[in-house]
C-alpha positions as CSV (number, residue, x, y, z in Angstrom):
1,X,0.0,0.0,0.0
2,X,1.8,2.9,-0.9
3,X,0.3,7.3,-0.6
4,X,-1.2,7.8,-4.3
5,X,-2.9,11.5,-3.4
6,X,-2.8,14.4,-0.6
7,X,-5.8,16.3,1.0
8,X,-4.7,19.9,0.6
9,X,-5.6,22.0,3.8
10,X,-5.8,25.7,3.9
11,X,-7.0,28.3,6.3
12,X,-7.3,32.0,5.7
13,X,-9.0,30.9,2.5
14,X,-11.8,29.2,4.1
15,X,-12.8,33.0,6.1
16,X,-13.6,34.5,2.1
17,X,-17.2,34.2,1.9
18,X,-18.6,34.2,-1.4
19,X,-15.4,35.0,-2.7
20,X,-13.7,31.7,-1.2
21,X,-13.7,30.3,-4.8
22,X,-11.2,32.4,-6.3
23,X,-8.8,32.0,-3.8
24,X,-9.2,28.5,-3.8
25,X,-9.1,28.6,-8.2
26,X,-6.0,30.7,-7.3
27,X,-4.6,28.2,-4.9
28,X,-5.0,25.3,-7.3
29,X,-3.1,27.2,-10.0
30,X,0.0,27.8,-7.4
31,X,-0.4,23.7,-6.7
32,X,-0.1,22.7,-10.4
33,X,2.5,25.2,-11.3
34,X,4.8,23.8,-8.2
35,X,4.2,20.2,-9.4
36,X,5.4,21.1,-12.8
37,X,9.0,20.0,-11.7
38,X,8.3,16.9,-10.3
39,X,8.1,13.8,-12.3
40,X,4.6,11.9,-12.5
41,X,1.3,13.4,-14.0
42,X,-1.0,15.4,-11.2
43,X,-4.5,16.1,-11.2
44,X,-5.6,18.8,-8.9
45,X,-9.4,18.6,-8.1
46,X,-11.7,20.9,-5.7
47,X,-15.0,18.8,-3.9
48,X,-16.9,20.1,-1.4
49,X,-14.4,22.7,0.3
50,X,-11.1,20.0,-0.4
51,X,-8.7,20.2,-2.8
52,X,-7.0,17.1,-3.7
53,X,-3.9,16.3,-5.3
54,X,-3.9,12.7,-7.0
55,X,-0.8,11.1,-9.2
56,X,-2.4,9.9,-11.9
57,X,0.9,8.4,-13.6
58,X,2.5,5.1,-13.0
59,X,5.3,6.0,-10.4
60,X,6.1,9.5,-8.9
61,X,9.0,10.8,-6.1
62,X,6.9,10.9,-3.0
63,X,9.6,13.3,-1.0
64,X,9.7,15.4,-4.2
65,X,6.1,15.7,-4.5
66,X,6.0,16.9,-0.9
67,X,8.5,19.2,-0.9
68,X,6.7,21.1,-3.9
69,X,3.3,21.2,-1.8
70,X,5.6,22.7,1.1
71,X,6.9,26.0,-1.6
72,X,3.0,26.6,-1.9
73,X,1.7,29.6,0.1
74,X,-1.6,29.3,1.1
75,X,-1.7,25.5,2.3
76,X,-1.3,24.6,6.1
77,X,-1.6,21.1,6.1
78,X,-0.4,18.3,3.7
79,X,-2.6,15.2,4.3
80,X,-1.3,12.1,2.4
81,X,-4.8,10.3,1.9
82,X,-6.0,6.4,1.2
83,X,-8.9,6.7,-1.4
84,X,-11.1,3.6,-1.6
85,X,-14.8,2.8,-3.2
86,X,-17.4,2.8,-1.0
87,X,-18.5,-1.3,-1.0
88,X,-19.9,-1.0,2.2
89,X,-18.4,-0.9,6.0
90,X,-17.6,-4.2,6.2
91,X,-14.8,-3.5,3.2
92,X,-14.1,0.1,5.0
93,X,-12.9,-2.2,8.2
94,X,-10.5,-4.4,5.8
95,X,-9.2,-1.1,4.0
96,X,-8.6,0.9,7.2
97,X,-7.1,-2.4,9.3
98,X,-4.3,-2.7,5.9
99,X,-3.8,0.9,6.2
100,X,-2.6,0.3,9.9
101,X,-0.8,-2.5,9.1
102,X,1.2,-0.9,6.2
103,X,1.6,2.4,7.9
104,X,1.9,1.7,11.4
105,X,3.4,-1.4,11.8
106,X,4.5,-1.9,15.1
107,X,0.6,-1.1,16.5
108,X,1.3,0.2,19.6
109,X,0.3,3.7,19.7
110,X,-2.9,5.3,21.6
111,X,-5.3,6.2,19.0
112,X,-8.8,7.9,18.0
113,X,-10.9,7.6,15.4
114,X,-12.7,11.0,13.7
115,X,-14.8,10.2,11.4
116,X,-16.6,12.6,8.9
117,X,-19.9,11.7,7.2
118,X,-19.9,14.5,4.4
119,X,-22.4,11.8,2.7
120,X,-25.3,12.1,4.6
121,X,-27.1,8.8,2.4
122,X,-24.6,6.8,4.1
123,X,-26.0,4.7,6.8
124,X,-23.5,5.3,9.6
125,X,-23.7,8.3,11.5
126,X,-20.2,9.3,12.4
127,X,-20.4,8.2,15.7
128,X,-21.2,5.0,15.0
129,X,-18.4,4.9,12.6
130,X,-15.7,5.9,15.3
131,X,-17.1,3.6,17.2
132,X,-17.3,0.6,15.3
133,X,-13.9,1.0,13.3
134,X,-12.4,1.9,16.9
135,X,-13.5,-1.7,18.1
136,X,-12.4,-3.4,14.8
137,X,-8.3,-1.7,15.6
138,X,-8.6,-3.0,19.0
139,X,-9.7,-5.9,18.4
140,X,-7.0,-6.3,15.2
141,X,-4.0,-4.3,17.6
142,X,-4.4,-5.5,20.8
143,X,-1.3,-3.6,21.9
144,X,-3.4,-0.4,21.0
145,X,-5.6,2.0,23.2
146,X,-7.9,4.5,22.9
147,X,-7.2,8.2,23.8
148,X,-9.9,10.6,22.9
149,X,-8.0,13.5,24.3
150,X,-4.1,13.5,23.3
151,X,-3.9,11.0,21.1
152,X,-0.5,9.9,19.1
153,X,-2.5,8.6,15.8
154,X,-5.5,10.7,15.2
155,X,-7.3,7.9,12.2
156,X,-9.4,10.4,10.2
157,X,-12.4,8.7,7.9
158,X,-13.8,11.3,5.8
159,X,-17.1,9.5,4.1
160,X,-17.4,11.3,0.5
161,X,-18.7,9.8,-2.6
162,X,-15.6,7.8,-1.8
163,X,-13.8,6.9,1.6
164,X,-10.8,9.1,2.4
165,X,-8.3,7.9,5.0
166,X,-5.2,9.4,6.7
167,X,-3.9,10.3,9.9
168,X,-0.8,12.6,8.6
169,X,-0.3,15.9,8.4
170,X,2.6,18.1,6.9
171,X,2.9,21.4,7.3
172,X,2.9,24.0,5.3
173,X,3.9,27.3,4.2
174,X,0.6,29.1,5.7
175,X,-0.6,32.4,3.9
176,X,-2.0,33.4,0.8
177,X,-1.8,31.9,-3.3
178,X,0.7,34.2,-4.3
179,X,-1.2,36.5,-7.3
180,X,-4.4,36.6,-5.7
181,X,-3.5,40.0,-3.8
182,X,-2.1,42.5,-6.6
183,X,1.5,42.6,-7.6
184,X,4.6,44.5,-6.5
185,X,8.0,45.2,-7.6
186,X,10.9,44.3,-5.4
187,X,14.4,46.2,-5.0
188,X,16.3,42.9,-5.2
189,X,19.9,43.1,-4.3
190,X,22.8,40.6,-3.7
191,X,22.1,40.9,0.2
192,X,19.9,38.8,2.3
193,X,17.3,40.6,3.4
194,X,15.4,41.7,-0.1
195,X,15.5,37.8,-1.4
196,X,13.8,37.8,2.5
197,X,10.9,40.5,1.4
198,X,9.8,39.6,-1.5
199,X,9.6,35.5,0.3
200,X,7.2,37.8,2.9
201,X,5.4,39.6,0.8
202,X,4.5,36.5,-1.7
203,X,3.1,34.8,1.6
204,X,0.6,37.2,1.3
205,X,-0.4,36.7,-2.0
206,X,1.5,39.3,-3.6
207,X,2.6,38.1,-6.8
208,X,6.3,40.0,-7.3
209,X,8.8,41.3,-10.3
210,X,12.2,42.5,-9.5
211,X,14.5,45.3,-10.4
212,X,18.6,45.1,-9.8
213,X,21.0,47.7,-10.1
214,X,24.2,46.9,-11.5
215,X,27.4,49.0,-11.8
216,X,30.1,47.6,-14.1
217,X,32.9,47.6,-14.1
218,X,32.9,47.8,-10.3
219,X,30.8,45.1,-9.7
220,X,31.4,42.2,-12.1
221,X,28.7,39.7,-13.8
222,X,29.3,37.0,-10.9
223,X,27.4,39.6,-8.9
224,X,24.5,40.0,-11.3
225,X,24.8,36.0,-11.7
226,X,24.6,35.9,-7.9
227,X,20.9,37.8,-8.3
228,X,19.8,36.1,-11.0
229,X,20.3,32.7,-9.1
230,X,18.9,34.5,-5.8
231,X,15.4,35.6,-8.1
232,X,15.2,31.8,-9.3
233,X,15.5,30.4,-5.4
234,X,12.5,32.7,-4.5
235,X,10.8,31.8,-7.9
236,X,9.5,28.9,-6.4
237,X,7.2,30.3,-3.9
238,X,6.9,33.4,-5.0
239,X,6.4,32.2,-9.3
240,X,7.8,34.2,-12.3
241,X,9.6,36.8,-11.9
242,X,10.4,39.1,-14.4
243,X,14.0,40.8,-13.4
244,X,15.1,44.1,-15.0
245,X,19.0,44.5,-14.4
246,X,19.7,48.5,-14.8
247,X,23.3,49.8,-15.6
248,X,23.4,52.3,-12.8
249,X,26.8,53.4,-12.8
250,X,26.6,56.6,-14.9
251,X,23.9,57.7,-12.7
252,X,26.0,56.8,-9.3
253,X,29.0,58.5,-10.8
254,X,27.1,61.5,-11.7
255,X,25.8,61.4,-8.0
256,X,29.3,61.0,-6.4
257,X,31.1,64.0,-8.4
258,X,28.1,66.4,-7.8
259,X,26.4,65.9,-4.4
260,X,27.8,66.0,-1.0
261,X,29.6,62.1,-0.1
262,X,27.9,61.9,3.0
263,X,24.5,61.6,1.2
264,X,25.2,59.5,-1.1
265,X,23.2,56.1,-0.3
266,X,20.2,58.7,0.1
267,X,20.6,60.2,-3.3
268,X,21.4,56.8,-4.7
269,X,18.4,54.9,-2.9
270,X,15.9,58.1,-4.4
271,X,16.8,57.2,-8.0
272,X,16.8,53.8,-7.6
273,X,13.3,54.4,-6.5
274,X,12.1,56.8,-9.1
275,X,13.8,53.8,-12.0
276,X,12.0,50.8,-9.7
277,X,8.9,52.7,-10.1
278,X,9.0,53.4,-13.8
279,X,8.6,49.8,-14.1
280,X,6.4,49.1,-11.6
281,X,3.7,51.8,-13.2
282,X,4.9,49.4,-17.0
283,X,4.5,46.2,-15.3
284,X,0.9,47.4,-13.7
285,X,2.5,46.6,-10.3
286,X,0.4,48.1,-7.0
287,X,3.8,49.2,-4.6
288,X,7.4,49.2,-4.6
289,X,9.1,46.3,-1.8
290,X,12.2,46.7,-0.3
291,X,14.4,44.6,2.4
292,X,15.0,47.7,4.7
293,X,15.1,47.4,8.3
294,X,14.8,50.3,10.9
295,X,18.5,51.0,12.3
296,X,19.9,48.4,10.6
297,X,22.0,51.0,8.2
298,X,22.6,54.5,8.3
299,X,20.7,54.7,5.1
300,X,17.2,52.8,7.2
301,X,17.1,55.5,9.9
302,X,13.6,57.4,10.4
303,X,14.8,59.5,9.0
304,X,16.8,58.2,5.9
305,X,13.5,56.2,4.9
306,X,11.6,59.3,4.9
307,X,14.0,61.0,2.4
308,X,13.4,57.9,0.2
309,X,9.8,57.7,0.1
310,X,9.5,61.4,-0.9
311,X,10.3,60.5,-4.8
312,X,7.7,57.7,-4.6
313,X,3.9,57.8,-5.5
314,X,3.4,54.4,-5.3
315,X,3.5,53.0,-1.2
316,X,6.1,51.3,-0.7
317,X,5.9,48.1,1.2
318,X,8.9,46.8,3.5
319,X,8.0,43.3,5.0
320,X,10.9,42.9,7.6
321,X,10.7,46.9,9.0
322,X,10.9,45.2,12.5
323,X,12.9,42.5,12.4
324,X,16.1,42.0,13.9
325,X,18.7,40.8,11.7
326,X,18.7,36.9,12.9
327,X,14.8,36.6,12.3
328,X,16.0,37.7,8.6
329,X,18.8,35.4,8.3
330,X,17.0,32.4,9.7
331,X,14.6,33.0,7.3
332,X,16.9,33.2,4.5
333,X,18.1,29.8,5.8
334,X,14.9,28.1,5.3
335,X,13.8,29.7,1.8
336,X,17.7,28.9,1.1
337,X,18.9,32.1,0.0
338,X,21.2,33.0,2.9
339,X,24.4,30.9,1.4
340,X,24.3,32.7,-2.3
341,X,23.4,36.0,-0.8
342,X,26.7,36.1,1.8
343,X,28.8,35.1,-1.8
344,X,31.5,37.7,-1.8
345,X,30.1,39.6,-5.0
346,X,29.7,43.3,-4.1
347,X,26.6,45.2,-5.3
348,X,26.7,48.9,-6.6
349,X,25.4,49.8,-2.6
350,X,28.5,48.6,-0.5
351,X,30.9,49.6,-3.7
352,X,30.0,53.4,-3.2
353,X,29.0,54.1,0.4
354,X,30.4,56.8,2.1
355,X,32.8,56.6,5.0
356,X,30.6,58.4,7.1
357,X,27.5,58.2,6.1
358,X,24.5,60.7,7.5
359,X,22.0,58.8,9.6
360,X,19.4,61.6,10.3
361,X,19.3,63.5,6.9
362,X,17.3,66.9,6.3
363,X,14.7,66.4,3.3
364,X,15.3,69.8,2.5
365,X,19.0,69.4,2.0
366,X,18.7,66.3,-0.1
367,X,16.5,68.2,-1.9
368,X,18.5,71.1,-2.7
369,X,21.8,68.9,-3.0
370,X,19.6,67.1,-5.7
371,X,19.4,70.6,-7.6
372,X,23.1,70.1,-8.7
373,X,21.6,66.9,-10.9
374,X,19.6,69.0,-12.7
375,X,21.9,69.1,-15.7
376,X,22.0,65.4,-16.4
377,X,20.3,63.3,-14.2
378,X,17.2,63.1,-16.7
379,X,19.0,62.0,-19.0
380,X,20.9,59.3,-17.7
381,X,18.2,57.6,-15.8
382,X,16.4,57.5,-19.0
383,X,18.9,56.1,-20.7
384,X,19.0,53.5,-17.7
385,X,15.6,52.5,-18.1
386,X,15.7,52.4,-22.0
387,X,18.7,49.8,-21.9
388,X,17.7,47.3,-18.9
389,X,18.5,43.9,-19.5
390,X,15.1,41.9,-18.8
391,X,15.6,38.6,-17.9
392,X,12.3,35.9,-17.6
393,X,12.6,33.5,-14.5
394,X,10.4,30.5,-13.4
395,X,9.0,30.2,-16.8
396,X,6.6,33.6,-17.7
């Protein structure tokens, strides 16, 4: 006897009213896009407020198959689920006893039966189901007893227009189908917290694109390699991703030889904002994300973020704005982005920071240090949007 299908569990979902349906439909795309990379045919089915994943193919990788279920936002709960035909409860005893044989071998457990009679035609009530397939295991496993209120093998019987049988549960990811709240564009950088955001903000079902800002020659193509492979990590919980790489080192040149070097992150941060938002607006995104933390950098003050958000009309949405720095790194070790975001390969940030940067900047002196651009600055940052490198990940 061997797991040929999963009960999908979700939560949030099920609070949607009469709109459950689309984030359900939404939820069952996310499934079959995650199962694309595993081998075996799928089907993915909804009935009666369950979604079910079946192989349908000859042989499949059962650890595979998992693990893609556990990239899917929106699902709490991986059930792997026995399906037999309803021939009557004398033939349910036989199934569920092999079930416990093949499963549980060694018998010994303390157990409870929970029975669900979705099919009210059936002549059991689900009392007299527990009741009667609870005699039948202890009768069968004598080394078994009953616990009805901490048991170690919880038997669920869910009586559809088939029988459904399964006592595990995996867990999963939690949140929202990523798509089915708007889209957003991330500020994706070779660090470990924006890989970290834009993980966040997917959980909410924020379908994401990305924008990078390169700076050749001082940073070389092993650090825009070193994003690309970071965009295709979050890929799979987060889906496409459509990256724009932006030559940005005209623009940060301009910046250093006209404006005053202790603003410099500020001024470069407001540009990459104004070029992240140009795209957003193409792209029909709803916000901007970024990986900023309060304090965590002179640039993330109070006050440095205020200066930021000035150029933006879009909100702009920073998921880890409170978290310390291990929540963000443990984090990026579970989503497994931490090891290729700590690859020495400096982004166009670190390369041109300032020795001693301001941490509580006056928005009227970016401002009028921002006059000095006038001459140029137009013209370079629209000769950085015209020639950004797109690059299509996770299959859009």
């Amino acid at each position: 006897m061997e797991y040929r299908a999963f009960l999908i569990k979700y939560a949030e979902i099920a609070l949607k009213g009469k709109n459950r349906y689309l984030f359900e439909n939404a939820l069952v795309e996310q499934i079959r896009r995650s199962l694309q990379s595993v081998e075996g045919e799928f089907r993915v089915r909804k009935e009666q407020g369950r979604i079910y994943v079946e192989c349908s193919s000859g042989s499949y990788d059962y650890e595979e198959c998992v693990q893609a279920l556990q990239r899917v936002f929106g699902i709490v709960g991986i059930c792997p689920v026995m399906i037999f035909e309803d021939q009557g409860f004398e033939r349910l005893t036989e199934d569920v006893l092999r079930y416990m044989e093949s499963f549980y071998p060694d018998c010994s457990q303390t157990f409870k039966v929970n029975a669900r009679r979705a099919r009210k035609a059936y002549p059991l009530v689900s009392m007299e189901i527990n009741a009667r397939l609870g005699e039948a295991v202890l009768d069968a496993f004598p080394k078994m007893r009953v616990d009805v209120h901490h048991p170690e093998l919880l038997l669920n019987v869910e009586v559809r227009e088939k029988i459904y049988v399964y006592s595990q549960e995996i867990q999963g990811l939690g949140g929202m189908p990523a798509g089915c709240n708007g889209k957003a564009m991330l500020l994706l950088s070779g660090g470990i917290d924006s890989p970290v955001a834009g993980y966040m903000i997917s959980r909410r079902g924020v379908s994401i694109d990305a924008v990078y800002f390169h700076a050749p020659p001082y940073t070389s193509d092993r650090a825009k390699q070193k994003v690309v492979d970071l965009a295709t990590q979050i890929s799979k919980y987060c889906g496409p991703v459509r990256l724009y790489v932006v030559n940005f080192t005209d623009i940060q040149l301009y910046i250093y030889d006209q404006c005053p070097h202790d603003e410099l992150t500020i001024h470069m941060r407001r540009y990459m904002m104004r070029i992240a938002e140009n795209f957003a607006v193409e792209n029909k995104c709803q916000g901007l994300v970024t990986g900023e933390s309060i304090g965590q950098v002179a640039s993330q003050t109070m006050q440095s973020l205020t200066a930021t958000n000035e150029v933006c009309t879009l909100p702009v949405y920073r998921p880890l704005i409170a978290f310390d720095k291990q929540d963000i790194v443990e984090i990026a070790l579970k989503i497994d982005t931490y090891e290729t975001s700590v690859l020495p390969f400096e982004d166009c940030c670190t390369i041109f920071v300032a020795k001693h940067p301001v941490t509580k900047p006056s928005l009227k002196s970016i401002q009028k240090s921002e006059q000095k651009l006038k001459e140029k600055i137009q013209d370079l940052v629209a000769e950085a949007i015209e020639t950004a490198e797109v690059i299509e990940i996770g299959g859009k």
